[in-house]
C-alpha positions as CSV (number, residue, x, y, z in Angstrom):
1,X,0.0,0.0,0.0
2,X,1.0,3.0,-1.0
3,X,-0.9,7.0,-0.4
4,X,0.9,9.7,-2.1
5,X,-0.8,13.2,-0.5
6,X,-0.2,16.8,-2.1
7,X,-1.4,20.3,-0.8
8,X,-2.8,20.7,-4.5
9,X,-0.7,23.4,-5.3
10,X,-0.5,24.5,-9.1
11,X,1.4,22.3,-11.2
12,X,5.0,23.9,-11.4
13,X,5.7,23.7,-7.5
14,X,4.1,20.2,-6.7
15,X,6.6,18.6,-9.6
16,X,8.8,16.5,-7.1
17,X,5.0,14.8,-6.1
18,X,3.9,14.1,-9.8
19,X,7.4,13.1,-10.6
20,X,7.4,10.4,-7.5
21,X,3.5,9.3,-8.5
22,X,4.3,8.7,-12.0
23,X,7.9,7.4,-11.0
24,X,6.1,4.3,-9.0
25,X,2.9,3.6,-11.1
26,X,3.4,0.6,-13.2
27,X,2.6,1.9,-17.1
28,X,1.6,-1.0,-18.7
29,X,-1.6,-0.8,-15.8
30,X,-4.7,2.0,-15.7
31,X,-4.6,5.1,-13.9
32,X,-8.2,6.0,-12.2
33,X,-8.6,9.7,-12.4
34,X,-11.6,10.4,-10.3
35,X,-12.5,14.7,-9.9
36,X,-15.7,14.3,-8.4
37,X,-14.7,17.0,-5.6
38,X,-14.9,19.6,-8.5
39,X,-17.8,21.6,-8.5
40,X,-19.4,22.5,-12.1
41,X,-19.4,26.3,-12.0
42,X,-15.4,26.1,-11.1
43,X,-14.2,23.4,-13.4
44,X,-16.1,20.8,-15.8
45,X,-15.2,17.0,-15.1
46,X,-14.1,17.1,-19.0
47,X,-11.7,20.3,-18.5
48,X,-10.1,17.9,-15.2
49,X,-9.7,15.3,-17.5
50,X,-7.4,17.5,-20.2
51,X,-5.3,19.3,-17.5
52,X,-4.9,15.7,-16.1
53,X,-3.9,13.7,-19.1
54,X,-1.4,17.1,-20.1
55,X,0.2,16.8,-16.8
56,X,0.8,13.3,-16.4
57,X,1.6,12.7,-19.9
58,X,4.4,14.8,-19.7
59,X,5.7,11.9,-17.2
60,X,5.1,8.9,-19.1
61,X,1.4,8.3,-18.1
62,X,-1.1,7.8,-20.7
63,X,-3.3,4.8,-20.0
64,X,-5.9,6.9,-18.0
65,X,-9.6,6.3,-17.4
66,X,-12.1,8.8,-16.2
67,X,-14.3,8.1,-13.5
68,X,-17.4,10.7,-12.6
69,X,-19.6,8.4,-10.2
70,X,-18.2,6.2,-7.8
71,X,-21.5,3.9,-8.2
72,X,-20.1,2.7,-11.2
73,X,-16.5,1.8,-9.8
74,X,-15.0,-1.6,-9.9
75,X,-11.4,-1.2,-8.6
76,X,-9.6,-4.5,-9.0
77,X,-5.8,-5.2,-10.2
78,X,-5.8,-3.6,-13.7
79,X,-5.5,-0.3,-12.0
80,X,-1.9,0.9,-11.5
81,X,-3.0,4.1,-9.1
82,X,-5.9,5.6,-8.3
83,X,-5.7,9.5,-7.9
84,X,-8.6,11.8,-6.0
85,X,-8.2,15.3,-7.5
86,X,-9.3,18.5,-5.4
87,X,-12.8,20.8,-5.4
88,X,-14.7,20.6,-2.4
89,X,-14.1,18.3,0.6
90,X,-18.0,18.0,1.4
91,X,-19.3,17.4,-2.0
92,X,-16.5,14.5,-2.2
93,X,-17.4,12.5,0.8
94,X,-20.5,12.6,0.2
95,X,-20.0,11.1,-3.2
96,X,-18.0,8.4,-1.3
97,X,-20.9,8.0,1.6
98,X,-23.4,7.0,-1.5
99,X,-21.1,4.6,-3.0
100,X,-19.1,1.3,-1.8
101,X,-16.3,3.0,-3.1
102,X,-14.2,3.4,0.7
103,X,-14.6,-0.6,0.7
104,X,-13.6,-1.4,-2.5
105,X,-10.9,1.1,-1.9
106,X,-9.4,-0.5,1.3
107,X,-9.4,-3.7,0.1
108,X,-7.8,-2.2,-3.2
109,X,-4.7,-0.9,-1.1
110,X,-4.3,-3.6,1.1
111,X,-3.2,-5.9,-1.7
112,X,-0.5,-3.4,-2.6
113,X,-2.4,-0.4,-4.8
114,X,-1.4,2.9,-5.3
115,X,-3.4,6.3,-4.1
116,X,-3.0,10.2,-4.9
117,X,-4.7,12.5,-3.3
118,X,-4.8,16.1,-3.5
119,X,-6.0,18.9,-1.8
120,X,-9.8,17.5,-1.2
121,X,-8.5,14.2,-2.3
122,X,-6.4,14.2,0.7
123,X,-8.4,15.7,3.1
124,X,-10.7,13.0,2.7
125,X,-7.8,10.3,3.7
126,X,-7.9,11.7,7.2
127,X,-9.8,10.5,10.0
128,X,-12.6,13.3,9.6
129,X,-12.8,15.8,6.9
130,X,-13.4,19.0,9.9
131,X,-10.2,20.7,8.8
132,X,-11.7,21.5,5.7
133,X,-14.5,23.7,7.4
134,X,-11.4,26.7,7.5
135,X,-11.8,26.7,3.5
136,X,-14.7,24.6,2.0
137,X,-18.2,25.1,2.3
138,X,-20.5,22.2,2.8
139,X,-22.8,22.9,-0.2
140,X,-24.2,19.1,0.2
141,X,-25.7,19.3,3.5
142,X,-23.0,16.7,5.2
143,X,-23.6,15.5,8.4
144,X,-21.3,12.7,9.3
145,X,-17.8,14.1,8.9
146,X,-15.6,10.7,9.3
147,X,-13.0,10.9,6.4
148,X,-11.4,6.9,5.0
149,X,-9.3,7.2,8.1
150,X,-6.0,5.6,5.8
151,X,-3.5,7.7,7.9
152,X,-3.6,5.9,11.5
153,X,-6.3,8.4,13.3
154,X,-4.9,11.9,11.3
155,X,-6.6,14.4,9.6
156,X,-5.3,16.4,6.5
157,X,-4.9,20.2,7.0
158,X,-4.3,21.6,3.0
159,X,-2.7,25.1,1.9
160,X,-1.0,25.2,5.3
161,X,0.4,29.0,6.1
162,X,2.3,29.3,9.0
163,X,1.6,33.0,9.4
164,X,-2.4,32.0,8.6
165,X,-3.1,29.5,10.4
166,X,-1.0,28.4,12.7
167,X,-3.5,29.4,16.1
168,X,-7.1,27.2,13.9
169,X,-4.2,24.4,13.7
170,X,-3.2,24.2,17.8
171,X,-7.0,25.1,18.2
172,X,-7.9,21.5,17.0
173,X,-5.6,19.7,19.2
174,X,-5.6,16.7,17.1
175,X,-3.2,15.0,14.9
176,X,-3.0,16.4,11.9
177,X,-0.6,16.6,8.8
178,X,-0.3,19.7,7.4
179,X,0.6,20.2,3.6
180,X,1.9,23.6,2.0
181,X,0.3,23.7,-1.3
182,X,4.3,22.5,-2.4
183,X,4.5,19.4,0.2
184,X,3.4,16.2,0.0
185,X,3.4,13.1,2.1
186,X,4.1,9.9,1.2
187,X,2.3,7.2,3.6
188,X,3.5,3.6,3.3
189,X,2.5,0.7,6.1
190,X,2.3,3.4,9.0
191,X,5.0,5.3,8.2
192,X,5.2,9.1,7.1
193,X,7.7,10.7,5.0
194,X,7.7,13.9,3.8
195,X,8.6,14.9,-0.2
196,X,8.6,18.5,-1.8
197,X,9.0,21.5,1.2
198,X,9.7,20.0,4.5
199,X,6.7,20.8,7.3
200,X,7.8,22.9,10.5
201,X,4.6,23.2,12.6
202,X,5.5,21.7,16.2
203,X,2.6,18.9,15.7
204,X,4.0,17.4,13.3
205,X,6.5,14.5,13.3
206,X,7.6,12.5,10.3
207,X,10.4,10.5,9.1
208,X,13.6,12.6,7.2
């Protein structure tokens, strides 16, 4: 198992994340590209779908399918990765909560699959999604905050400024990672390890 997380920060300063993703994905296998987080007015699930194939292509990555309801999912072994873009937190889970897609997508990792997500995509790793109340609104109405819990009880705190936010982040007093729109995290078996710009926020420890 391997979950690859990124701030979502514009293409140009998250390059030593896409580089590690594409550098681990096995070609010759599928690439699930699922922007369900995006909401219509910002971004059209087709428009995703270009800047995605453009920016992974430049790495190598071409065999990619499009997914826009997780009803319709059937993760098995012919997927290489599985990436959750960003959008709105709320509007994601709850596209997860009306779908088997969290169980499909545990048992995908635990026999050795690949995740990304950003921004929204990572949030919803964590074991709630209440960090995102800072930035996202919760258009859909959610109720039951509990995130896919894949990082051993922490939550995902995204576009991290120390100057911004550092008194919301010790005002949660829980475990969180934090991610600078150019850090990522790289989580394998219970481990953290941080790739693009190190974290320096006190709650945070991780592997060099």
């Amino acid at each position: 198992m391997t979950i690859l997380l990124s701030g979502g920060g514009d293409p140009e300063i998250v390059i030593p994340i896409d580089q590690y993703f594409s550098s681990i994905i096995d070609l010759r296998k599928t690439v699930l590209y699922i922007p369900v987080a995006m909401e219509a007015h910002v971004f059209s699930y087709d428009e995703c779908f270009s800047w995605f194939k453009k920016i992974y292509g430049a790495y190598g990555v071409s065999n990619i399918e499009l997914c826009t309801d997780l009803t319709t999912v059937n993760l098995n072994r012919r997927y290489g990765a599985v990436f959750i873009g960003g959008g709105n937190t709320f509007k994601l889970l709850d596209e997860i909560q009306h779908s088997n897609f969290a169980l499909q997508l545990r048992t995908y990792l635990a026999l050795g699959g690949i995740l990304y997500g950003g921004s929204a995509g990572a949030i919803v790793c964590g074991k709630t999604i209440e960090p995102a109340i800072y930035a996202d609104d919760n258009i859909v109405g959610l109720k039951d905050l509990s995130g896919l819990n894949l990082l051993g009880g922490h939550d995902v705190f995204c576009y991290y400024e120390p100057t911004k936010h550092a008194s919301y982040i010790d005002s949660l007093n829980r475990d969180l990672y934090l991610l600078y729109e150019e850090s990522g995290l790289i989580f394998n078996d219970s481990q953290a390890v941080q790739i693009g710009k190190p974290f320096t926020h006190k709650n945070i420890a991780l592997t060099p």
